[in-house]
MARVOTI-744479 format. One record per residue (C-alpha): residue number from 1; residue in one letter; x, y, z. Coordinates in steps of 0.001 Angstrom, whole numbers, plus 500000, padded with zeros to 6 digits. Last residue first. Example, Ala and Ser with C-alpha at 12.3 -4.5 7.8 and 13.67 -1.06 7.14 Angstrom:
2
2 | S | 513670 | 498940 | 507140
1 | A | 512300 | 495500 | 507800
//
This chain:
323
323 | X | 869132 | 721459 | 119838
322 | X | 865528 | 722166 | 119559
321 | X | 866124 | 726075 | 119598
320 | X | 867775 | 725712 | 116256
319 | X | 864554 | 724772 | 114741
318 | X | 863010 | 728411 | 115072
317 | X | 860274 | 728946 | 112509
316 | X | 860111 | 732612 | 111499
315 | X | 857755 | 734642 | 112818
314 | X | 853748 | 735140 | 113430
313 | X | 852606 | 731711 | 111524
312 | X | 851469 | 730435 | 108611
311 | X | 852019 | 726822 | 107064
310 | X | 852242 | 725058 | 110034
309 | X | 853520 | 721161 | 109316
308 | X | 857290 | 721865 | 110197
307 | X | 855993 | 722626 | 113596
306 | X | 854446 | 719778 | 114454
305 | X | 857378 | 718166 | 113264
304 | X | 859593 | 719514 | 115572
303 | X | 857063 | 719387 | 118312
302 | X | 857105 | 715635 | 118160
301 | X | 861251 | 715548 | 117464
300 | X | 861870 | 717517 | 120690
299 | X | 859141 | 715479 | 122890
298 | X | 861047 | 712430 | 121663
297 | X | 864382 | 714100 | 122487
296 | X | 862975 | 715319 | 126029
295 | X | 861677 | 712047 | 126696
294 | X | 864959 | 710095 | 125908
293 | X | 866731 | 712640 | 127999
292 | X | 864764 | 711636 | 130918
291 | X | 865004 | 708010 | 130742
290 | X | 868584 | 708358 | 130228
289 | X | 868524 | 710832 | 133421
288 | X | 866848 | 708209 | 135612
287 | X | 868944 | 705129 | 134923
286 | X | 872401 | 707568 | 135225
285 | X | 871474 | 708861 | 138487
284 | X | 870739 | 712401 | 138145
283 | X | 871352 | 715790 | 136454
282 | X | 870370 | 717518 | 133352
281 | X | 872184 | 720562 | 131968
280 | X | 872068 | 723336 | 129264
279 | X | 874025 | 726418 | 128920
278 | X | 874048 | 729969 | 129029
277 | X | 877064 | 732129 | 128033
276 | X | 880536 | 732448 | 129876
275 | X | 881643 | 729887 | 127248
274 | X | 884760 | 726629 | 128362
273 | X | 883033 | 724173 | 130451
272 | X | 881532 | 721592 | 128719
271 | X | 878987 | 719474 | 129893
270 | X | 878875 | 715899 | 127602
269 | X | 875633 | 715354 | 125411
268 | X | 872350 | 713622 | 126478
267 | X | 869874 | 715573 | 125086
266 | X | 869134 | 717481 | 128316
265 | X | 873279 | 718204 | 128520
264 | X | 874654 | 716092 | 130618
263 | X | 875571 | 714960 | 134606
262 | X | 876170 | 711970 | 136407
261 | X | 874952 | 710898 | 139927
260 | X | 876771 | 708964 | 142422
259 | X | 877080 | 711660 | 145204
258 | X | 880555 | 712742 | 143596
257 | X | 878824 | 713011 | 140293
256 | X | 876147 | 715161 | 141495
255 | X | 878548 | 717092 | 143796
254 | X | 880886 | 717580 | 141055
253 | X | 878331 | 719473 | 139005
252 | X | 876801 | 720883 | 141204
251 | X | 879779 | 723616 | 141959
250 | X | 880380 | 724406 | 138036
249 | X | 876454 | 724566 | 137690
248 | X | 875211 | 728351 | 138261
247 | X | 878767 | 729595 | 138211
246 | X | 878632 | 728165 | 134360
245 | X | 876417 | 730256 | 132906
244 | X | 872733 | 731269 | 133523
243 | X | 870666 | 728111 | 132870
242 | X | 869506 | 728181 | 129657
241 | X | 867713 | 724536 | 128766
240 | X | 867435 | 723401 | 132534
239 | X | 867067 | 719756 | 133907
238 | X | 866779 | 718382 | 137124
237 | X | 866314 | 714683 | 138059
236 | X | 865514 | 712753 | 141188
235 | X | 864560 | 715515 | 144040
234 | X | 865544 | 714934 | 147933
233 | X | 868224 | 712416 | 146825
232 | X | 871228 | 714148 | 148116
231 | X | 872747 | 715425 | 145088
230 | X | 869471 | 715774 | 143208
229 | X | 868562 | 718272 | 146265
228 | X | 872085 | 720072 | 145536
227 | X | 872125 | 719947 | 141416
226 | X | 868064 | 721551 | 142337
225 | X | 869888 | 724209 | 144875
224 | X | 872505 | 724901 | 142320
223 | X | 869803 | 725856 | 139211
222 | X | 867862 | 727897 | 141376
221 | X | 863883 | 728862 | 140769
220 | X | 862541 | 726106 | 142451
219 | X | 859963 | 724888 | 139109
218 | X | 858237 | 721290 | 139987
217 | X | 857221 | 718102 | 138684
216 | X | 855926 | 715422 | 140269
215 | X | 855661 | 711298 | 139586
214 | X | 855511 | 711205 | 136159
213 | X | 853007 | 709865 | 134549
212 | X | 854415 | 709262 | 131066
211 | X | 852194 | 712150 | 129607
210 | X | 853095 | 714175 | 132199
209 | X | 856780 | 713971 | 130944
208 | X | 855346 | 714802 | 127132
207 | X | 853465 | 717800 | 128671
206 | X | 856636 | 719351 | 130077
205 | X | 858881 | 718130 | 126912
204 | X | 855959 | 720555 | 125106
203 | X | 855748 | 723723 | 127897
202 | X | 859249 | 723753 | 127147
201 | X | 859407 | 723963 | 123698
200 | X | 856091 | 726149 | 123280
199 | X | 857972 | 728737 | 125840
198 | X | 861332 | 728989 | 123751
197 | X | 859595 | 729192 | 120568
196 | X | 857556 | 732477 | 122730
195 | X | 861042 | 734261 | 123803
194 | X | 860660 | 734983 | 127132
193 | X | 863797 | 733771 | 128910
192 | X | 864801 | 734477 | 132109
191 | X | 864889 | 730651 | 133119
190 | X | 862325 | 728193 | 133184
189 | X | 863965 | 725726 | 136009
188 | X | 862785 | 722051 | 135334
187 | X | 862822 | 719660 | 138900
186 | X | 861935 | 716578 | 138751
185 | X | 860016 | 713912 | 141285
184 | X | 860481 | 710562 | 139861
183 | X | 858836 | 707505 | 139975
182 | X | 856611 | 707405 | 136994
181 | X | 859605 | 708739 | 135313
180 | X | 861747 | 705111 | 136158
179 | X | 864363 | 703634 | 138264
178 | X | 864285 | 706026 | 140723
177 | X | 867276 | 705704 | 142878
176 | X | 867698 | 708969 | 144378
175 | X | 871343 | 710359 | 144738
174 | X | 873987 | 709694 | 147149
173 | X | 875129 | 712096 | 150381
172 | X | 877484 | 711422 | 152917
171 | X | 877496 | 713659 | 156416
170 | X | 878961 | 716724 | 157004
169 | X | 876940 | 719592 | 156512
168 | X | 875520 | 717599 | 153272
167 | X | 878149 | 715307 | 151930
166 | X | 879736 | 714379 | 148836
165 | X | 882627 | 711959 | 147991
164 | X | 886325 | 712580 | 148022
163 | X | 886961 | 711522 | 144116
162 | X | 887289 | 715197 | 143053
161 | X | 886020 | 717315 | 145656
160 | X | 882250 | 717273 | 147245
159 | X | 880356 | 719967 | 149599
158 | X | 876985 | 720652 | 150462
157 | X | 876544 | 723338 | 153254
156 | X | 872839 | 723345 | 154282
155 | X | 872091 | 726235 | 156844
154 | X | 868224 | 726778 | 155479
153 | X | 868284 | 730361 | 155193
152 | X | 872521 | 729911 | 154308
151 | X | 872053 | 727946 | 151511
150 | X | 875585 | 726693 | 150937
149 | X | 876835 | 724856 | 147633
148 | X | 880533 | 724126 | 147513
147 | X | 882287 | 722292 | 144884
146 | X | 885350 | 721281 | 143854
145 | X | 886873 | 719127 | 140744
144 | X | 884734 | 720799 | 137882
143 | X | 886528 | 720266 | 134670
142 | X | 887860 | 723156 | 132585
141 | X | 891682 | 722261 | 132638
140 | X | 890953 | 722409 | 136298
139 | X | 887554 | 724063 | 137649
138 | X | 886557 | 724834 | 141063
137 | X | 883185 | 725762 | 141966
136 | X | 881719 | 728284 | 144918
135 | X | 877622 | 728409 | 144948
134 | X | 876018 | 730441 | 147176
133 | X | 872461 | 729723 | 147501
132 | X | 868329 | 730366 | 147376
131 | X | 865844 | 728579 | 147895
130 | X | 864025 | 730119 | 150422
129 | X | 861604 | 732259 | 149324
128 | X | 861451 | 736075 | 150296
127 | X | 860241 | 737541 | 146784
126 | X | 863700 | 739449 | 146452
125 | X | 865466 | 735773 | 147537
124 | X | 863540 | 733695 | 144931
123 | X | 864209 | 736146 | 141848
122 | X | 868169 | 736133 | 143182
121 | X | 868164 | 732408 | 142893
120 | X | 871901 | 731877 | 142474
119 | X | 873443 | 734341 | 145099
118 | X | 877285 | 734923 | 144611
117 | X | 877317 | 732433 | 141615
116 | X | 880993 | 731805 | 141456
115 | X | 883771 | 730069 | 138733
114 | X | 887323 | 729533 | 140760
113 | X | 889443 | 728755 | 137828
112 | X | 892619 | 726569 | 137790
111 | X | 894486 | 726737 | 134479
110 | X | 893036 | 725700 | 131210
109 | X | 891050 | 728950 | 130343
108 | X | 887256 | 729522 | 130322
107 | X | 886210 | 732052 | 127439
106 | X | 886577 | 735357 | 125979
105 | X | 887830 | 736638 | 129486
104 | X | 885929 | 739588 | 131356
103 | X | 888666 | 742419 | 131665
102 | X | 892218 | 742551 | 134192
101 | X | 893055 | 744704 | 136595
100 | X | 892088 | 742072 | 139334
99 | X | 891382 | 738849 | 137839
98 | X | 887284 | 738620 | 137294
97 | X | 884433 | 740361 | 138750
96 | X | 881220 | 740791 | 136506
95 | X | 878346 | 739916 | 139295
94 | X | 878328 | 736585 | 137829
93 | X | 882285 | 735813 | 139229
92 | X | 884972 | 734176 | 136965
91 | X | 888166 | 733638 | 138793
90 | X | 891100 | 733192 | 137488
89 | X | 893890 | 731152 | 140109
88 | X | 897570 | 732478 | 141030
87 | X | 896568 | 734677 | 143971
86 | X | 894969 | 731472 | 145698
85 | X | 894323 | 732214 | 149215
84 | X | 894062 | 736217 | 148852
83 | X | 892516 | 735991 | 146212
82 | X | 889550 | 733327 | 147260
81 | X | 889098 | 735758 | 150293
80 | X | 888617 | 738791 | 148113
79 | X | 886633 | 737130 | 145517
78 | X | 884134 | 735598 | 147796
77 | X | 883484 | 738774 | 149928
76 | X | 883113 | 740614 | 146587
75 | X | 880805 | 738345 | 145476
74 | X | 878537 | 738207 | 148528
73 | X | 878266 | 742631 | 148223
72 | X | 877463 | 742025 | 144855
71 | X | 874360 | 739597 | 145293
70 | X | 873306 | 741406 | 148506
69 | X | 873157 | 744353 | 146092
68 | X | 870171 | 742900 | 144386
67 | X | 870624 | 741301 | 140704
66 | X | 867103 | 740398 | 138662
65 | X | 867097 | 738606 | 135209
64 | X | 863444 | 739595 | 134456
63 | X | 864236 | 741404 | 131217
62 | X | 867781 | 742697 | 130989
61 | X | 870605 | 742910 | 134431
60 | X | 867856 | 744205 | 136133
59 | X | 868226 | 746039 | 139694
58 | X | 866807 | 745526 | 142981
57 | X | 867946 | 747772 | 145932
56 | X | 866011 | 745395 | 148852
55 | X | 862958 | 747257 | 150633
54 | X | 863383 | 747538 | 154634
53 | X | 861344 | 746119 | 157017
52 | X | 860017 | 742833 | 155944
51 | X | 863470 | 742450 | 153770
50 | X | 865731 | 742488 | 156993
49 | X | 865593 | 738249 | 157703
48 | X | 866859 | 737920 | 154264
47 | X | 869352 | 740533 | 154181
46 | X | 870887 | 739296 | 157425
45 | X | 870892 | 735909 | 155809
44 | X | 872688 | 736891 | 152807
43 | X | 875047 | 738971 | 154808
42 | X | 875844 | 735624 | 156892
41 | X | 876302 | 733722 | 153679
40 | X | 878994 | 735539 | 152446
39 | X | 881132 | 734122 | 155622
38 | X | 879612 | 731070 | 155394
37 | X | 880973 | 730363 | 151895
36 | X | 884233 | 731445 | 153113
35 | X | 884764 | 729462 | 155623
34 | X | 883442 | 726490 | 153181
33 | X | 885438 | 727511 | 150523
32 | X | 888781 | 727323 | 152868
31 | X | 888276 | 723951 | 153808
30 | X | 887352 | 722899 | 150170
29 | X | 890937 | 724400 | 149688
28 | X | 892947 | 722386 | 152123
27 | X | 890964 | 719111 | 151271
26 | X | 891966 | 719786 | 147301
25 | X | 895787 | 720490 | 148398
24 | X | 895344 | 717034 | 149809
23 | X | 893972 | 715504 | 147480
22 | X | 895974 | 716535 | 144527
21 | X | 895421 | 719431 | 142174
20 | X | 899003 | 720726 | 141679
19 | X | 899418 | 718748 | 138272
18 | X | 902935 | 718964 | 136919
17 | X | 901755 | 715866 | 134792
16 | X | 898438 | 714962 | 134228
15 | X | 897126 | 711986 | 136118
14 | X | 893449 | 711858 | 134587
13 | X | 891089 | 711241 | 136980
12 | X | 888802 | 708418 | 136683
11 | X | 885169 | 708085 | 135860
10 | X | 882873 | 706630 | 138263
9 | X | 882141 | 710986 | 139485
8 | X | 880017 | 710741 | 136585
7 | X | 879923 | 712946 | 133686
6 | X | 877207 | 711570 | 130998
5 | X | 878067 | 711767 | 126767
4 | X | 875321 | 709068 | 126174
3 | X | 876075 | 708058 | 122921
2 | X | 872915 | 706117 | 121583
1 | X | 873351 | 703068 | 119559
//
């Protein structure tokens, strides 16, 4: 059988000794996140309602991966607070801050490690959409145990810590509970990427989900306000093969599982957080996301062989894409 390598907020915390990362000291921090989530979010806002009359500085980080100077300007708001509150912590921000005095680390370390998307949907927020957020996560021996997501156009604050639950601007949260594709509305975010295998994969596991009549699909253009919408049933599934890196997930993460969802990789393997790079994730409740991943791996395998039977075409063949 199947090993379905699924984070859910069901599983229990391991009791590791010398651990600082109670409750409580959780509570007082995802107090402090959401003050300063707001905070940043104000000069998001402000931006927002200022683009008709003035043009945002927009710069590109490579290809269509966009960064304004809203998104720095949020980041440094972020990492000042956060260090001042917790001088001891890493903290990995997009924008390129990290430890004061210190250079971009090789990799995620053990200790605690506040990992931040200062504005995940920059694409959305130069064009004037909505969906758009600030994402704050909290990591411990590379698990996600806090998480605040804050869309300041729309005023949603989501919010979960390790076995406290989720809630949207207070209030509980849970996932959908589509049972089945034909019942689910999910979200797939295309990324930055251009390269053409990358394109014929997607558009296939797109094709393959249409093909079992499922109920909607859309593109929103933010990796933590899909993990948000899953969180609170508004969308069933997300899924994303190159998401960023890990401040575009670390704060869903726990607010799926803490809203009684569970999170993987699109082919069903455990999230880990340890590279800087891109990664893949699909989110849901467990029924939905099995479904899901049993699509995409069947859509995988289709256009795998589809492939293999092409004798000419313009580059090499690119298998490794597929996993």
């Amino acid at each position: 059988s199947w090993y379905f390598g699924c984070q859910s907020a069901r599983l229990h915390w391991a009791n590791h000794t010398g651990c600082a990362m109670d409750s409580a000291e959780l509570d007082r921090l995802l107090e402090k996140v959401k003050m300063v989530a707001r905070k940043a979010g104000v000069l998001i806002l402000e931006a927002h309602r200022k683009r008709a009359l003035q043009s945002l500085s927009v710069e590109s980080k490579g290809g269509v991966d966009l960064v304004t100077a809203t998104d720095k300007a949020s980041e440094m708001v972020i990492f000042n607070a956060l260090r001042e509150a917790t001088p001891r912590y890493s903290f990995v921000g997009e924008e390129g801050t990290f430890m004061a005095g210190t250079e971009a680390p090789a990799e995620i370390g053990l200790g605690p490690t506040w990992v931040v998307d200062p504005l995940d949907g920059t694409t959305n927020f130069v064009h004037g959409l909505p969906m758009v957020c600030i994402c704050i996560g909290l990591l411990y021996r590379r698990e996600s145990v806090l998480g605040v997501i804050y869309n300041p156009i729309l005023d949603e604050l989501y919010e979960a810590r390790k076995n406290g639950g989720a809630k949207l601007n207070g209030r509980p949260i849970h996932v959908g509970r589509a049972k089945d594709i034909s019942e689910a509305l999910i979200v797939n975010n295309i990324g930055s990427s251009r390269d053409p295998s990358f394109a014929e994969m997607t558009l296939s596991r797109l094709q393959y989900l249409m093909g079992r009549d499922v109920r909607g699909l859309r593109n929103l253009g933010s990796a933590s306000v899909n993990m948000a919408w899953v969180a609170s049933g508004v969308i069933d599934a997300y899924y994303e093969d190159g998401y960023g890196g890990p401040w575009d997930v670390a704060a869903g993460v726990i607010i799926v599982n803490e809203a009684g969802g569970c999170c993987c990789t699109p082919r069903g393997n455990g999230l880990e957080f340890r590279s800087l790079g891109k990664g893949k994730v699909l989110c849901g409740n467990q029924q939905i996301v099995e479904a899901i991943s049993a699509s995409i791996r069947a859509a995988d395998a289709q256009l795998q062989a589809e492939m293999a039977g092409v004798l000419f075409r313009a580059g090499p063949l690119r298998f490794d894409i597929l996993h």
